[in-house]
C-alpha positions in Angstrom: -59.2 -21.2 15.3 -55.9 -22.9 14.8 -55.0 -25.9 16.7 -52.2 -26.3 18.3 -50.8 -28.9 15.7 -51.5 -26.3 12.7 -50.0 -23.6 14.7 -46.7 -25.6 15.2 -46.8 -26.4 11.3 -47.5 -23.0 10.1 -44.7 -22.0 12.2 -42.1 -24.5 11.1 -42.9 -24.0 7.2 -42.7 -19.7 7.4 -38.9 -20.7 9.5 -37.8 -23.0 6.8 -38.7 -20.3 4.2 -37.3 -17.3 6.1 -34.0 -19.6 6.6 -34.0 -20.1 3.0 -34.5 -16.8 2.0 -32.1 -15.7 4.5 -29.7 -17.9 2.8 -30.3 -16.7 -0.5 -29.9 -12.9 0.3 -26.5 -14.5 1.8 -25.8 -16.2 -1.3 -26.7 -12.9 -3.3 -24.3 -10.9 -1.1 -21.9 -13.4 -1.7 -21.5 -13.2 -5.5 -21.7 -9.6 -5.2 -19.2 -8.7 -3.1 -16.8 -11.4 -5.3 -17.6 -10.0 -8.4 -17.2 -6.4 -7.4 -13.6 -7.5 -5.8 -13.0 -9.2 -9.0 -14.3 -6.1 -11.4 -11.9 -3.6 -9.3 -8.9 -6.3 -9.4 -9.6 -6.4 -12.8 -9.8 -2.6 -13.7 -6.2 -2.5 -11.6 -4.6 -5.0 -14.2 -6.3 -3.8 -17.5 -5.4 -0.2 -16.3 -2.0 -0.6 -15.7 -1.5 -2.2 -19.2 -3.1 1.1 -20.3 -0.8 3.5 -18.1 2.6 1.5 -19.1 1.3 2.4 -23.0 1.4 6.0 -21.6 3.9 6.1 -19.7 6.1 4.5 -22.9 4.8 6.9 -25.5 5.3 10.0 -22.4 9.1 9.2 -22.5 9.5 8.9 -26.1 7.6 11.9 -26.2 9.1 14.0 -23.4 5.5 15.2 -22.5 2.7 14.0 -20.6 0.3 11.3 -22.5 -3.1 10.8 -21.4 -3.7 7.0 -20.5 -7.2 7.2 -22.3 -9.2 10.6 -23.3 -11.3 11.6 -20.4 -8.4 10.9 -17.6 -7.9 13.5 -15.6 -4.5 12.4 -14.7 -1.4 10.6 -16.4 1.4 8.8 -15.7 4.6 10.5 -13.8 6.7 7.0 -12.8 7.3 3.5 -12.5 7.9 2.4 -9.5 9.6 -1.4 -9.3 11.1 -3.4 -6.4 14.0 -5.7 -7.7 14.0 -8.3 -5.8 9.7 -9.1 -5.5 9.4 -8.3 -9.2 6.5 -5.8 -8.5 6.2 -3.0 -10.8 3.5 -0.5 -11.1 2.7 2.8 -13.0 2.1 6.0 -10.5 0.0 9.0 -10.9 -0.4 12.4 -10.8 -2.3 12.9 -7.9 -4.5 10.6 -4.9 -7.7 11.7 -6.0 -9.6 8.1 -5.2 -10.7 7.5 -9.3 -7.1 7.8 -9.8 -6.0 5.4 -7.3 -8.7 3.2 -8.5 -6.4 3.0 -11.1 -2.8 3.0 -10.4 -0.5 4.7 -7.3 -0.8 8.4 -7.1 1.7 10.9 -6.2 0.2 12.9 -3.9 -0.1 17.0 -4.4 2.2 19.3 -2.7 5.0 16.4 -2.4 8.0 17.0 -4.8 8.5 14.4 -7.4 10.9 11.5 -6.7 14.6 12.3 -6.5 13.9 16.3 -5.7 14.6 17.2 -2.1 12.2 16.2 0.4 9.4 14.0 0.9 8.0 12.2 -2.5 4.9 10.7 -1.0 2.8 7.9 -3.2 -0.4 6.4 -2.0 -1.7 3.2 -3.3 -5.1 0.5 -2.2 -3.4 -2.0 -0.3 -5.5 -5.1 -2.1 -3.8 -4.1 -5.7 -1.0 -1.9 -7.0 0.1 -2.0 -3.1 -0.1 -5.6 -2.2 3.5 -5.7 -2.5 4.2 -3.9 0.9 3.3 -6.7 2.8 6.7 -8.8 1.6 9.0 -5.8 1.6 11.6 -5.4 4.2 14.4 -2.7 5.2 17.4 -2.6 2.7 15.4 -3.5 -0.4 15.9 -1.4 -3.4 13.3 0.4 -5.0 13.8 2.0 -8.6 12.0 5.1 -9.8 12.0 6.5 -13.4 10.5 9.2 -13.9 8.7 10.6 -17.0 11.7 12.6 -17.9 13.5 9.6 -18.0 15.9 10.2 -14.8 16.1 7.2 -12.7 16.4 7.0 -9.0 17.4 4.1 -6.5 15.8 4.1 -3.0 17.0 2.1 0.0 14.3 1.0 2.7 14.9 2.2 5.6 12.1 1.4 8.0 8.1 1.0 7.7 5.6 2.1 10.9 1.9 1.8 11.2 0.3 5.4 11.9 -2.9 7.2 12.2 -4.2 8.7 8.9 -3.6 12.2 10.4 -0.6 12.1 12.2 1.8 10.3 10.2 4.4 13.0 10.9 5.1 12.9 7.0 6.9 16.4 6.5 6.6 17.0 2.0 9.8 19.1 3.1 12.1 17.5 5.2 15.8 16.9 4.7 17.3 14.3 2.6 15.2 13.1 -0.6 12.7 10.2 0.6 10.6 8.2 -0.9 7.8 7.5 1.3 5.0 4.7 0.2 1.6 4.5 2.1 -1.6 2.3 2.1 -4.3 1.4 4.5 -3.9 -0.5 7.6 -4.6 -3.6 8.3 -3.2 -5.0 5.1 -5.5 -7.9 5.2 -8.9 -5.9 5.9 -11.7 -5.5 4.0 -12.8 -2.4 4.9 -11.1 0.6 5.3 -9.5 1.9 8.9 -8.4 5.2 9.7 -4.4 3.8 10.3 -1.7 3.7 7.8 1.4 1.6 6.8 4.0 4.1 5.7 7.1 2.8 4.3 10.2 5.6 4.0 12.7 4.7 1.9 16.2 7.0 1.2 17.6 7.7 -2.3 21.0 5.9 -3.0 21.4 6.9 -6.5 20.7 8.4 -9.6 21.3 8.3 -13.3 20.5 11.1 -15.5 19.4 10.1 -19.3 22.2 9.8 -21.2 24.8 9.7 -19.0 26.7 7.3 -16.2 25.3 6.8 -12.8 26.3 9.3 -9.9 25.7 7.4 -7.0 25.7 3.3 -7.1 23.0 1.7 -5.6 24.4 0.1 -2.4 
């Protein structure tokens, strides 16, 4: 039988190596969890130097260009806000490999600049980290793949529940409507939303002068 001395060891010693191990795991989760946020930071960057190629040769070419041969979406805009300096490439469609790459316009919402509700979805740690400095009466410029550009005006942002946004594709007015998850600085993904509506102010058609100055 054990004494009590030898019990009291043989305890201390399997402590010290489940702290250790404990601390390892820790460790292991640790580098894991930072390289996987830095392999999907990086995809976002390399990506986007991919889709501006696209979207480039897509406007020279009046057609859609494929970013890379097995994407099942392309470029449709670029999206830039003036006064941050943030510009991003947006795609056809919120499927989630496609926002793993770039913003998406979402189906069933009219391009940006046609009547209604243009709705683009974006992760809020990468092509939508922007949304956190942005504020109403900023400018946002759209060019679109057939060249047309279109200024937006911020006009207000709310925080909403994934499913009841009250987003209507087919309201009045042409909006511009920009939406990522909620709380901006989580790590994990909530079920609320940070919408930001912006209104068009203007718009120049290729080619010729602008009908409506940006205000």
């Amino acid at each position: 039988m054990l004494t009590e001395t030898a019990k009291f060891m043989r305890g201390r010693r399997l402590a010290s190596r489940l702290a250790m191990a404990a601390a390892a795991f820790s460790a292991l989760l640790g580098v894991a969890f930072i390289a996987k946020g830095a392999t999907i930071h990086a995809k976002a960057v390399v990506a986007q130097i991919l889709l501006e190629r696209a979207f480039d040769l897509s406007l020279a070419a009046g057609e859609p260009v494929k970013p890379w041969s097995w994407a099942d979406t392309w470029p449709v805009a670029r999206i830039e806000v003036p006064r941050l300096g943030a510009s991003a490439i947006v795609l056809k469609g919120g499927s989630g490999q496609a926002l793993a790459f770039g913003p998406g316009l979402l189906d069933g919402t009219p391009a940006p600049g046609e009547a209604g509700s243009s709705v683009i979805a974006a992760h809020r740690d990468t092509h939508f980290s922007f949304l956190r400095d942005v504020r109403p009466g900023d400018q946002i410029r759209v060019t679109r793949d057939d060249g047309t550009i279109f200024w937006f005006r911020i006009a207000d942002a709310q925080i909403v529940p994934w499913d009841a946004s009250g987003i209507d594709a087919h309201e009045d007015g042409h909006w511009l409507v920009l939406s990522t998850c909620w709380p901006l600085d989580a790590a994990t993904q909530g079920d609320m939303r940070y919408v930001v509506r912006a209104q068009m102010v203007g718009r120049q058609m290729t080619g010729e002068m602008q009908t409506t100055a940006p205000l």
